[in-house]
N, C-alpha and C positions, 0 to 999 in steps of 0.2 A: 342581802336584799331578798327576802321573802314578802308574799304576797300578802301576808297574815301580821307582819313585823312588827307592826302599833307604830309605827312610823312611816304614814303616808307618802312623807316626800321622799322616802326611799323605796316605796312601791314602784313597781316600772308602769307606766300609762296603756293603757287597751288603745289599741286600734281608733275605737268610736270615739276618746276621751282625744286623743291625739287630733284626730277630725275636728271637732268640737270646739276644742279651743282654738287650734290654727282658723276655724271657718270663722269663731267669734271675733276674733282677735282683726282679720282681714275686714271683717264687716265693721269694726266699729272706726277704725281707721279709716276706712268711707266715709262713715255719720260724721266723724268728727268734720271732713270735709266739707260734707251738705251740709253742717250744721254754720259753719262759716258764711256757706254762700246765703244763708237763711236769715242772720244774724244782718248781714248788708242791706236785707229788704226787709227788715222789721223794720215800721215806723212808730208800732203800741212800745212805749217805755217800760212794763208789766214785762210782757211778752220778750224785751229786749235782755230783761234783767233776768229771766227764766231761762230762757235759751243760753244765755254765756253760764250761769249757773251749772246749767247742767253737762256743758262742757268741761267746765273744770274741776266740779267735784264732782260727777258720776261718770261721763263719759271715761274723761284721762284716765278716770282711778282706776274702772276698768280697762283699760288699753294697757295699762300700767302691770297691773296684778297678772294679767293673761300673758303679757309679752315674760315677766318672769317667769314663769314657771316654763312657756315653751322653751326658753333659752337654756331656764336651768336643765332642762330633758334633751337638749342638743337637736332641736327642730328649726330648720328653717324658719326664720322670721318671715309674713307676709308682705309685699312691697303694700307702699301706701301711695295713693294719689298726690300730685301735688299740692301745697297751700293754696289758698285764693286770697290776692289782698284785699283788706279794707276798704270798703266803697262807702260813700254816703247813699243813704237809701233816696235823695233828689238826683243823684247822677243815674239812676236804674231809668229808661222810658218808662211808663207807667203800662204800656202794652206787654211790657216781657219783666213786670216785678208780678213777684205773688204778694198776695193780701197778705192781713196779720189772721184774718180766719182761716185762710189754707193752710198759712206756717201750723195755727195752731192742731191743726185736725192731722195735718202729716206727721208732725213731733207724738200727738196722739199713737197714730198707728205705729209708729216705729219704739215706742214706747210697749203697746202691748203686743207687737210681734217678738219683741226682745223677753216679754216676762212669758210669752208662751215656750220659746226658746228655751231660757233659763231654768224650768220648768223642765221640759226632756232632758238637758243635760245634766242637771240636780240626781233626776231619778233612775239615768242608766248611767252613772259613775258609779267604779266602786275606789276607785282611792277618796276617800273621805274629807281631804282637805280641797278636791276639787267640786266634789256637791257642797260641800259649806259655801265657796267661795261664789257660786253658781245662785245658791240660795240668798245671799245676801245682795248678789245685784239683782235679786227677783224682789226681793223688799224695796230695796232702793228705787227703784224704777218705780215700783208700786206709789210709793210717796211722790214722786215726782208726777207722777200721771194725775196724783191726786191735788197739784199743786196748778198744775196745765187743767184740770178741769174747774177749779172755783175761778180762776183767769180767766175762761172761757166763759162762765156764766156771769162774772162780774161785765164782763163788755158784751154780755149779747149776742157773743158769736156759736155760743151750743144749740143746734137746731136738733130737740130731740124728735122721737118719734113720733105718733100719733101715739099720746095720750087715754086711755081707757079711766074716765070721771065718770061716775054712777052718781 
């Protein structure tokens, strides 16, 4: 097991890469949870079919690929939150459901807090198969964000900035 071995998964993990994925790993086990309670109060059918989308192929897939490699390196798994069942989004009172434009603008932010994320852990890995892996849910995300923003503009819920027209 040398540090140079051209066999990444036999390099031993730094400190920061250990942190990194245990933190991502913990975080995303959250999302997947908020993303639950998110999905209950989605009433846009768009928005409904993006949000489970992205639980099952990008979220999991990341929960998936991070909880491997911690286990394969003999780290503590992070606890996760409970499930939340299934609700019709008419059992929600309307005073404590969120909009589909809030759903959209929060899936937004945790979207690009994730690729700024991805982003530092990318660039201070040095075992190699951990910034690839880092790099591809920075793509991924990337598309995803870019699929939550033409949804956003098709229904009118993108309020940009003020505009500068000459």
């Amino acid at each position: 097991m040398g540090i140079l071995s051209g066999k990444p998964e036999e390099e031993p993990l730094h400190s920061g890469e250990v942190y990194n994925l245990w933190s991502h790993l913990f975080a995303t086990k959250g999302t997947l949870v908020t993303l639950q309670v998110l999905i209950n109060h989605t009433g846009d059918h768009d928005l409904k079919v993006f949000l489970e989308d992205l639980t099952e192929n990008c979220l999991k897939q990341e929960e998936q690929q991070t909880e491997a490699i911690i286990k394969q390196n003999g780290i503590r798994i992070p606890p996760a939150p409970p499930a939340r069942p299934d609700v019709q989004v008419e059992d929600i009172p309307a005073g404590a459901r969120f909009n589909d434009p809030e759903i959209a603008v929060l899936i937004q932010k945790e979207l690009l807090s994730g690729k700024m994320f991805f982003s530092y852990v990318s660039s201070s890995s040095i075992r190699e198969d951990i910034a690839t892996m880092f790099d591809e849910f920075l793509v991924q995300r990337t598309e995803y964000e870019a699929k939550l923003l033409k949804i956003s503009k098709e229904k009118g819920w993108l309020v940009p900035p003020p505009l500068l027209v000459k």
